[in-house]
N, C-alpha and C positions, 0 to 999 in steps of 0.2 A: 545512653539512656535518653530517652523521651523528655525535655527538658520541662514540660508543663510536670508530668510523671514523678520527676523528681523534687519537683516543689513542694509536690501534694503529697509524697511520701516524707518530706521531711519534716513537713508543717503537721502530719498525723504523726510523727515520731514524736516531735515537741509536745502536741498535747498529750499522746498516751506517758511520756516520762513524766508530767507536770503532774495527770493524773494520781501516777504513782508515787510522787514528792508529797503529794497533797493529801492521801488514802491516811486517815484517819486511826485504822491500822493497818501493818506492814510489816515485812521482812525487810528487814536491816542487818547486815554483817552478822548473818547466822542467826540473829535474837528475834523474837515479835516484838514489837512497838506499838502502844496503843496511846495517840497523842505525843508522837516521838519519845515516850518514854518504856521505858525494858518493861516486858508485862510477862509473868508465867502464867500460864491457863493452869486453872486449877477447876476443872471440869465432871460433869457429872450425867451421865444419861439418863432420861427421862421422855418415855414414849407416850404421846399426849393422845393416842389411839388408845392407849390400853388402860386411861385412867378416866370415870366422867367428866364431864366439862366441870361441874360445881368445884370437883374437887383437883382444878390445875393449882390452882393460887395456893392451898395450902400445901400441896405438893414439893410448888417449886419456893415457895417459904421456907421450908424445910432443910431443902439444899443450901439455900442463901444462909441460914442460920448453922449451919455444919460448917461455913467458912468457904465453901467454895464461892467462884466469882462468874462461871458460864454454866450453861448447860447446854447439852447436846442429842439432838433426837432424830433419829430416818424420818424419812417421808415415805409411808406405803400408796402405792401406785394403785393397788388393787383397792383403797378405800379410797381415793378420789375420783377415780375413773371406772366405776362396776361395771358400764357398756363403753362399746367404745363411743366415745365423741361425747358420752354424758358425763359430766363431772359435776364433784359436789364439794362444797369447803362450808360447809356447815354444821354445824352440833360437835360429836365426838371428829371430827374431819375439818373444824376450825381453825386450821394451824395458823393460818395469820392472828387470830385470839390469842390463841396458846404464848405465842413468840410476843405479842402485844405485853400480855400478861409476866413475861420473864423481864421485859421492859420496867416496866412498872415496879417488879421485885427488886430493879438493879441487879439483873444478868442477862453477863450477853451472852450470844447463842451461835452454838456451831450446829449446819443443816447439812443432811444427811441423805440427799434426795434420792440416791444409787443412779438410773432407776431400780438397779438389783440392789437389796439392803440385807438379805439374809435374815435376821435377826428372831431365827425361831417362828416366824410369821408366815404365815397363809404362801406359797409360793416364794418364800423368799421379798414380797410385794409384787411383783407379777400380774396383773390380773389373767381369772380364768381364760377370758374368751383370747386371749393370746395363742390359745392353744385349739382353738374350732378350727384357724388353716391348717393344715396336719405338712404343706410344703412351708411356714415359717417357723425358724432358728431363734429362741431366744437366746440373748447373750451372746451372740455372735456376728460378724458383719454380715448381713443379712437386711437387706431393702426393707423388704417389711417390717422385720423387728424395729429398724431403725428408724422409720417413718414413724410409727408409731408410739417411739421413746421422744421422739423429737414433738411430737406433739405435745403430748402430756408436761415436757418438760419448757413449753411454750408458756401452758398454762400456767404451769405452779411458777411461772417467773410472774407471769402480771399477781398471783396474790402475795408474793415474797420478794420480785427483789426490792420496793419501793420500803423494804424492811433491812435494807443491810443498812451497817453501820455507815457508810456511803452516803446514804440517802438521811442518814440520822435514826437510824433503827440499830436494832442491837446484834445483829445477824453479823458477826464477824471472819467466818470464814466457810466454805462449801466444798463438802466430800464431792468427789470424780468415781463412778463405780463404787466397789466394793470388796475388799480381797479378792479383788480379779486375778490374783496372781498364785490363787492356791486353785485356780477357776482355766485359766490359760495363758497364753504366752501372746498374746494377738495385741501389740501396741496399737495397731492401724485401728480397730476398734475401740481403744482406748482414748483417743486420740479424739475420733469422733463425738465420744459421750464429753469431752472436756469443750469439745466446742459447743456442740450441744446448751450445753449448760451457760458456757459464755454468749451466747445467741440469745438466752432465753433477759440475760441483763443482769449474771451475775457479774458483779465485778470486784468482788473482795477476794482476796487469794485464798487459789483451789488448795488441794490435799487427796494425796491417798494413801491409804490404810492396807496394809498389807501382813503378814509373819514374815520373820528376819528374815527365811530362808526360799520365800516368792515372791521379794521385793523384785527382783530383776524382769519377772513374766509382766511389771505392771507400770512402772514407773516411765511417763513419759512427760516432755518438755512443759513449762509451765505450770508445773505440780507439785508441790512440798511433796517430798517422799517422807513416811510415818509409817510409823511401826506398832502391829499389832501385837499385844502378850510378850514383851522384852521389858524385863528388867535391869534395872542398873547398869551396867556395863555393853552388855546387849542391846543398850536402847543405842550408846553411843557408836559401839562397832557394825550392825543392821543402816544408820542411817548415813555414815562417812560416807560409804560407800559410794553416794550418792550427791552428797551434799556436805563433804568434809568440815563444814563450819556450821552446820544446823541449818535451822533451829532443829532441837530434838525434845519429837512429840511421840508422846505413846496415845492416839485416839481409842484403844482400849486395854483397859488393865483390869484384870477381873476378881472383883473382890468376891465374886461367886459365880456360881456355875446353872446352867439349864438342867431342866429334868427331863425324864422320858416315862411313859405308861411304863409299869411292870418292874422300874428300876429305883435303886434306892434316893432319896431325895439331896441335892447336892450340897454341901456345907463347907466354907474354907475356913480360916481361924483368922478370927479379929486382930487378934498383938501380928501374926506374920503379914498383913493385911497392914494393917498400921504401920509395922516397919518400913515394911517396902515400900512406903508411899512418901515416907519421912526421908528414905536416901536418896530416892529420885526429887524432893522437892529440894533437898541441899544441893545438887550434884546441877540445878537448873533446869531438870526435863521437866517439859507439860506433860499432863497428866489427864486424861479422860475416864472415870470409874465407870465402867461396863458389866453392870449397871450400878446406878444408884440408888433408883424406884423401877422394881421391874413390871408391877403390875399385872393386869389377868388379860388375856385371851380369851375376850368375851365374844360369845356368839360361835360359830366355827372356824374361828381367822388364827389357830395354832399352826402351826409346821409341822413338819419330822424331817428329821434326819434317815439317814442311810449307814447303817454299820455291817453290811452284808444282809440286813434286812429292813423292814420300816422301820422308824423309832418313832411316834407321832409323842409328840409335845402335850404335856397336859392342860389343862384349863388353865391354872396358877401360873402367874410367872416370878413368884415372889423372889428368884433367883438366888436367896438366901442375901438377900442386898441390904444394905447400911438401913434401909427404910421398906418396911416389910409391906406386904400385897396392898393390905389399910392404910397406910400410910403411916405407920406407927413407927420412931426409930430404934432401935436393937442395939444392943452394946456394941455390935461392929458401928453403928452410925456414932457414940461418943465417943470409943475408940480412935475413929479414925478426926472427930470434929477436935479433938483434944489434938492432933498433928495438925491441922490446917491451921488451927489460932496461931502456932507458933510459928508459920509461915506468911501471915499476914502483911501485909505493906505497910511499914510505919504509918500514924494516922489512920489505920481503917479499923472502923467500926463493926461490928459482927452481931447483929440480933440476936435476941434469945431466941432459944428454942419453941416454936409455939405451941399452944395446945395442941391436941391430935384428937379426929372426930369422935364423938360418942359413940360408944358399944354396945351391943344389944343383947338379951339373950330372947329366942321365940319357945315359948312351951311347945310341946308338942302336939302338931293338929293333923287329923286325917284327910286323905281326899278320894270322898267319897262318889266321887261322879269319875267314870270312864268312858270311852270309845275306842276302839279298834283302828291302827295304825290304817288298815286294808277295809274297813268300812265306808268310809268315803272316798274315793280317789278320784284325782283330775282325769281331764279326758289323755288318755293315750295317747305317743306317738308310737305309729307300725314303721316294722322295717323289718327285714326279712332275715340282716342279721342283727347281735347289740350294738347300740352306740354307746358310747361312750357320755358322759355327762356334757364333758365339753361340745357333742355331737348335737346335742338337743338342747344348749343354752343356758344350761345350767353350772351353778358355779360351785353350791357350796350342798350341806345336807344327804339325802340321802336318796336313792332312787330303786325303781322297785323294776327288774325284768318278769313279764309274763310270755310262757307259753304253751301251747296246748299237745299234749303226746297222744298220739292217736294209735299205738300201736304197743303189746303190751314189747316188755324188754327189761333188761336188767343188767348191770354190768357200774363200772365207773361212768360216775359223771363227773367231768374237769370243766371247770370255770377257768379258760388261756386267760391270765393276767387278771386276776381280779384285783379291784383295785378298790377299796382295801379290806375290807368288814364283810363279811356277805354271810347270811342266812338263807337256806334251803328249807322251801315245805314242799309237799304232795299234798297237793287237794286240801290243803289249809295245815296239814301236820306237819311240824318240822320235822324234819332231816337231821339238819348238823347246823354247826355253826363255822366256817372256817375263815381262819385269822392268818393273814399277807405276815404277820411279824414272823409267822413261823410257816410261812411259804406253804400255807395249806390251802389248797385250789382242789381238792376233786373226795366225794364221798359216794359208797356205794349205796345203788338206788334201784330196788325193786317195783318195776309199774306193773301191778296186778291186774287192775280192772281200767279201763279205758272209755272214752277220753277222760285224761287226766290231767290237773292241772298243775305246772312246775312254776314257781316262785320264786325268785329269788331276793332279794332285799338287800341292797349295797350302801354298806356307810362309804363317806370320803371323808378319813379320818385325819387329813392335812395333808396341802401337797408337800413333795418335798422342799425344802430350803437350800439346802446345801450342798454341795459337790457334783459330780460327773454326771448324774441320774438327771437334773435340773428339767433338760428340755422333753424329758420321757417322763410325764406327768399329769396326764390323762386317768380319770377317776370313772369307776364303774367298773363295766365288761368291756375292758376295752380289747377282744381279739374274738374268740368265738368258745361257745361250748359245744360238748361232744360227751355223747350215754353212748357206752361200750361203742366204741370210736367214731359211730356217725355223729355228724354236725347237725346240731339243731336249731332248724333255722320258724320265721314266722313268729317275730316277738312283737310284744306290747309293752311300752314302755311308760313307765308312770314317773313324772319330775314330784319329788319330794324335798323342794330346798327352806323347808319348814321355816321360812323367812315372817310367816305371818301366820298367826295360829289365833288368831280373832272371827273367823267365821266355823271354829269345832263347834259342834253341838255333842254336849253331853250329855249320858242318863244317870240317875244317880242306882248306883248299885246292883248295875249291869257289870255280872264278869265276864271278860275277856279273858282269850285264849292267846299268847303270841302279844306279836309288838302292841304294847297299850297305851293310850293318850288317856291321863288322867289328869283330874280339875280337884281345889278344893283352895278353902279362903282360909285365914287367919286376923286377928283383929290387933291395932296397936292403941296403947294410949300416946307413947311416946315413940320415937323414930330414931335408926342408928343402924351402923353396920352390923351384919352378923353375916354367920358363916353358917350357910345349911348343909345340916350333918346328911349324908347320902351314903351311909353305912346301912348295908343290907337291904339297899338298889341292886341293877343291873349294870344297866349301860345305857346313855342317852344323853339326855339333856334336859333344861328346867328353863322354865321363861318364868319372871315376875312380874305381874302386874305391867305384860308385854315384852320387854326387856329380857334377853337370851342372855341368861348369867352362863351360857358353855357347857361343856361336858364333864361328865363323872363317869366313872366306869369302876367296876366294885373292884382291881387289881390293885387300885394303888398308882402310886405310892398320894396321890392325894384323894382325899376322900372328902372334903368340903369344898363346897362354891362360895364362894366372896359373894354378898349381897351390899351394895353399896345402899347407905340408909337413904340419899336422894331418890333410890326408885321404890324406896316405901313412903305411907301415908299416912297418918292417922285414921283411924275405921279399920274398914276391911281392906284387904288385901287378896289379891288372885295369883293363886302359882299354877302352872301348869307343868308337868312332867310325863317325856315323853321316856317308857321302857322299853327298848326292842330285845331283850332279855330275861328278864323280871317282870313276870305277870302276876305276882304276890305282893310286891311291898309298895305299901298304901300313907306312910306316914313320913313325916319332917320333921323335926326340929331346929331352931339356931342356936348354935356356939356362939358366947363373946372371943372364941381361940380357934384356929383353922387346925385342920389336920391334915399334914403335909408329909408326913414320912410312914405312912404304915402300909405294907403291901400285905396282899389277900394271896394265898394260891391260888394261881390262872389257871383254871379247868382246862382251859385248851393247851397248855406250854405241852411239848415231850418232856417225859420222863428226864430228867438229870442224869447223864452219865454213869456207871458204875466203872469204875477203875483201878485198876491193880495200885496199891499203896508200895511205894519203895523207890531206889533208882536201877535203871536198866543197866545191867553187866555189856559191855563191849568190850570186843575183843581186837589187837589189831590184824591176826588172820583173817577176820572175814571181812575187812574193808577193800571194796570194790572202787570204788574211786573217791579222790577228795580233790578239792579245786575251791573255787569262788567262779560264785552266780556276778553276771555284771548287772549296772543298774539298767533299768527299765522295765515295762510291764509287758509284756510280750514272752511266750515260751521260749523256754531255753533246752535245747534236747542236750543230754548227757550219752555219752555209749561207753561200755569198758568188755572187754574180755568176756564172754558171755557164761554165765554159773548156772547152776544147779540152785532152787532155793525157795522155799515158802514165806519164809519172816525176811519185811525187808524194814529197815529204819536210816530215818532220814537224821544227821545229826548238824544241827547250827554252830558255828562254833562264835560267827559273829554277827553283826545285822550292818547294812549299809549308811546307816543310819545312826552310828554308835549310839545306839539306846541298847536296852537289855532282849527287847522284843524278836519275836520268830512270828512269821507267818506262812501261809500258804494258800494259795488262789483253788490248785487244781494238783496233782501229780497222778501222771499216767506210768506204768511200766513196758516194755516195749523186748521184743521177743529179738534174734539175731539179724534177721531179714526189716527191724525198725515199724512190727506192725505192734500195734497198741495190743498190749493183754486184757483179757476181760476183767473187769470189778463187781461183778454180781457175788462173790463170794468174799470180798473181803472183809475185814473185821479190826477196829484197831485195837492191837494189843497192850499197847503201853505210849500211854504220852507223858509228860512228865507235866507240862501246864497247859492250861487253857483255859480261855474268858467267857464265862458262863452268867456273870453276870450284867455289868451295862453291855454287852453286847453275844448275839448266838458266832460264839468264836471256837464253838467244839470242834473237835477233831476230823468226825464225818465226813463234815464239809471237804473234805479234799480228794475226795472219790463220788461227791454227789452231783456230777455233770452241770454244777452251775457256778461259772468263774464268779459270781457276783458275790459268793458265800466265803467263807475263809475260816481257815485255824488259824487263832491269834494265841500268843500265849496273854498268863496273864498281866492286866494293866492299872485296870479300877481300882482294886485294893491292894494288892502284893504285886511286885514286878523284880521276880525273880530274874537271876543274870544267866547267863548262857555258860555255860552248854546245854540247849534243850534237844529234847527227844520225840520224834513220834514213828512208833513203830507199827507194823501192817501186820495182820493173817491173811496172807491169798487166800486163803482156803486149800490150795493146791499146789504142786510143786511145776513148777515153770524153770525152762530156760530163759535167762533175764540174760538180754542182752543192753541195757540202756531205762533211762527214764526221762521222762518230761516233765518239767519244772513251771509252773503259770505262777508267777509271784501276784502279789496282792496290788490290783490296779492303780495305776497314776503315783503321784507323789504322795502314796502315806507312809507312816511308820510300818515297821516290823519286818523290811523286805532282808530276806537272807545275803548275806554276804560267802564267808570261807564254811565249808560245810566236808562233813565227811557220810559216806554213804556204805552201808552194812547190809550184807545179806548171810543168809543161814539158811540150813535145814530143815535143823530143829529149833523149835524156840529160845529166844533169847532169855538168860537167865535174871531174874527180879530178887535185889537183895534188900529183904523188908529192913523198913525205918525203924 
């Protein structure tokens, strides 16, 4: 070796080791140390995005007063950087405030920057325009994604890292990604994002967050490995693995859960809640509650999930967390404050609980002034076919396709990939309304007289956050339409990213027909939060007095908007409510209590199943083959002796995954010579469970040509054990020589394992319960 070479690397060895003798806090023989002394994080989430600035401080008081001693929050990418190269760290985007302000509370703070954070938000934090190249990869090593993470991650180092504990701030330790490891297996990209991040000038020890069982897709050198959703014992068998001496950190442990439109509102129970949080503080693990204050998704910065279909995230985020949407704490918050005291540090002091902001109730007031969604629109862009939102620069809101039919015709009209809300008129009259949750893309469409003009109107009701779908996230039309199979081409496209609704002009008591922008005021003597009731609305959105308090849609399960009382005033007050749905209701009132669990029947859902009540008779004559499915997501062809047989049923006997769960992606039947049979006629006859409720996990799904769909049994509420059943009507009697098996993509629950396979004649016999 190079003898200068070796000096200069020994002389950086000496300082980066002094560094880490010197770090303020640290990993030491498995424990954290803060001032060479054992320290447990006793940690709390809290997103400074989704609460207003007025009200961090009594926020994070709150927490401080429950006994914890950090708090911990993402950084969303998409609210500091909305173009690329513009960034912004001020108002609700203050984060060096925010963290200033937990200073001040006396707590420190663990930072969350991903740049992927998931967390039910807009993209996962992603910004839109990531997605205008249509050749870059987010989330993966990928040139431009990476140039671009490295950027942003440039920036938020000059406003944060001169805030680690390091520098004498309170910032004590920095997430690497994101459950990368339920995401992929790519350390080389992992790898990247931790330098990334150390470039940008962090220097307090990283971490990453993972579940027990995708720690190994994620964990690479110079990163506390941590464990997401493991309790007790699991915290310590997930993290050995790894780091057989610690420390063992659980960065989220969820004392509640997200919601979704249309599903019932989540709730876990305070004493098991409390327990669990009492044996992991005995036993030494850290602790991060996810969440603590879950706050709202204000504006249109929700997520969705993917469960074989959207699930878009509602306004609320109140999570059912210790400190509810207002900031109010909930007997989960004393429940679990009465187990922190007793974990205290000899000597430490614990503030009282402080007040919590004033309440309000608003009588009820009209809004008497309207205007037409489609009466004023921006100028056009043309193109010959749809773009896509992200195509014309648009990130969030809604956007309108025009175009002109010159010829008359009739037949389906399919909107390829609507994404995700879309309304249908003719020459100003609706059509339909069709909803992505339930994979509805095409209504039949009579053009009589000509030229005529087609409409269509597209919410973007959240990208998604989470899992496999991530980088296939383009909002609008994003492929083409087609009236009885020709492609129609010659569109006008209108950007509706309703970001600024200060130049509507209203009339007063002008009706509208269709999507309506309606105005009216209310008077205050005195100011305070409340919650406006939006029962027996539509669907839309509400600005206050400027301010986009989010969306309401009349399904459920939340029906009130959080009005934070800082964006009200003494005097008058201006609401504006936008209805692309409801062209009748005209009035508001405020709640001093929010309404978070009521669902409405969704006029659009399919009909609910009817199904034979009993269990299914099997016999073992008629079992045609039995075996086990191996892991992985890819078809598996089966073939046995070729039968005679109308009714076929598939029987699970285990799941690979020993949970109680069955799924199924796809299942084809297949003739002697291995050619696919047709499914136009089939019919199921008997399933024994299936999840109808947080997710479309019916049975259909497995004959309706789309692997992204699935029969789940059920999970949400009852999670009956196996042996389950789902049995077929061909309709017709077939030679079956074989079937093909699509289990349920990637790493999720429910993939079959030992399974037995039946076919028949005549139908299989039902012995009622």
């Amino acid at each position: 070796m190079n003898m200068k070479l070796f000096i200069y690397l020994s002389f950086a060895l000496i300082i980066f080791t002094g560094m880490i003798l010197a770090q303020p806090f640290k990993v030491d023989h498995g424990q954290f140390l803060l001032h060479d002394k054992p320290f447990q994080i006793m940690s709390g989430e809290i997103h400074y995005a989704r609460i207003p600035p007025e009200y961090w401080r009594q926020r994070l008081m709150m927490a401080k007063s429950m006994g914890l001693n950090t708090i911990s929050t993402y950084v969303f990418w998409n609210l500091h950087e909305p173009k690329p190269g513009e960034f912004t760290f001020s108002g609700i985007a203050d984060i060096s405030k925010f963290v200033k302000i937990a200073r001040e509370v006396g707590l420190y703070v663990i930072l969350r920057p991903g740049p992927y954070v998931c967390a039910e938000w807009e993209f996962g934090g992603y910004p839109s325009w990531l997605l205008k190249d249509h050749d870059l990869i987010v989330r993966k090593n990928d040139k431009k994604f990476l140039d671009a993470c490295e950027k942003y991650l440039a920036r938020l180092g000059k406003e944060l890292a001169p805030l680690q504990i390091t520098h004498g701030g309170p910032i004590i330790m920095v997430q690497v990604e994101n459950e990368y490891g339920s995401y992929g297996n790519d350390t080389v990209y992992v790898g990247k994002i931790r330098d990334m991040i150390l470039k940008a000038g962090f220097d307090v020890p990283l971490f990453s967050a993972d579940g027990p069982s995708q720690m190994h897709n994620a964990v690479v050198s110079g990163v506390l490995p941590a464990v997401n959703g493991a309790v007790g014992e699991e915290v310590f068998t997930a993290i050995k693995q790894f780091s057989p001496d610690g420390p063992f950190f659980v960065p989220e442990y969820y004392p509640g859960w997200l919601d979704h439109w249309g599903e019932q509102h989540a709730h876990t129970d305070a004493q098991t809640n409390a327990a669990e949080i009492d044996s992991m503080l005995k036993s030494g693990i850290s602790v991060n509650l996810y969440m603590f204050h879950g706050g709202t998704n204000f504006g249109f910065l929700n997520g969705a999930n993917d469960g074989g279909t959207l699930q878009p995230q509602p306004t609320s985020y109140d999570y059912d967390a210790p400190l509810d949407e207002a900031g109010r704490p909930t007997q989960k918050y004393y429940a679990l404050r009465e187990i922190y005291l007793r974990h205290q540090p000899a000597g430490t002091t614990v503030p009282d609980v402080p007040p919590t902001n004033p309440v309000i109730s608003i009588p009820r007031f009209v809004l008497h002034e309207t205007m037409g969604l489609f009466d004023k629109l921006p100028k056009p862009i043309s193109s010959l076919n749809p773009l896509s939102m992200e195509d014309v620069g648009q990130s969030y809101g809604y956007i309108l396709y025009r175009t002109r039919l010159t010829e008359r015709d009739s037949g389906l009209l399919i909107l390829k990939n609507l994404c995700d809300y879309g309304i249908v008129f003719l020459n100003g009259t609706k059509i339909a309304s069709l909803d992505r949750r339930h994979r509805q893309h095409s209504v039949k469409l009579n053009v009589k007289a000509v030229p005529s003009d087609l409409d269509i109107l597209v919410e973007n009701e959240g990208r998604i956050n989470y899992g496999e779908d991530l980088p296939d996230n383009r909002k609008g039309i994003t492929d083409k339409v087609l009236l009885n199979g020709k492609e129609l081409t010659g569109w006008d496209m209108y950007s509706l990213p309703m970001d600024d609704i200060s130049s509507v002009s209203f009339l007063s008591g002008k009706n509208v027909a269709g999507p309506v922008l309606r105005h009216g005021t209310f008077s205050l003597d005195h100011v305070g939060d409340t919650f406006f009731d939006m029962r027996g609305w539509g669907k839309g959105a509400v600005w206050v007095n400027g301010h986009n308090a989010g969306r309401f849609w009349y399904i459920g399960p939340q029906q009130t908007l959080y009005i934070p009382g800082v964006w009200l005033h003494q005097g008058l007050n201006n609401v504006v409510v936008l209805d692309i749905e409801n062209d009748s209701a005209k009035s508001i009132e405020g709640l001093p209590e929010p309404i978070l669990n009521t669902l409405v029947e969704d006029k659009l859902a399919p009909p609910r199943p009817v199904r034979r009540k009993g269990m299914i008779q099997l016999t073992a004559d008629t079992i045609v083959k039995e075996g086990s499915f191996v892991p992985g997501s890819t078809a598996q062809a089966i073939t046995f002796v070729p039968v005679h047989g109308r009714f076929v049923c598939l029987q699970s006997l285990s799941s690979l995954n020993n949970d109680p769960f069955a799924s199924i992606a796809e299942l084809n039947l297949v003739d002697v010579h291995g050619h696919i049979l047709p499914r136009d006629k089939w019919s199921i006859y008997f399933v024994d469970s299936e999840e109808l409720d947080a997710e479309d996990g019916r049975a259909e799904n497995i004959f309706d040509d789309d692997p992204a769909t699935i029969w789940h049994t059920q999970w949400s509420a009852h999670q009956p054990a196996h042996p389950h059943e789902i049995a077929i009507d061909l309709g017709d009697e077939y030679v079956i020589g074989g079937f093909q098996y699509l289990p349920r993509a990637q790493n999720r629950p429910g993939k079959i394992q030992s399974y037995k396979f039946f076919v028949q004649q005549k139908p299989f016999a039902i012995i009622s319960p």
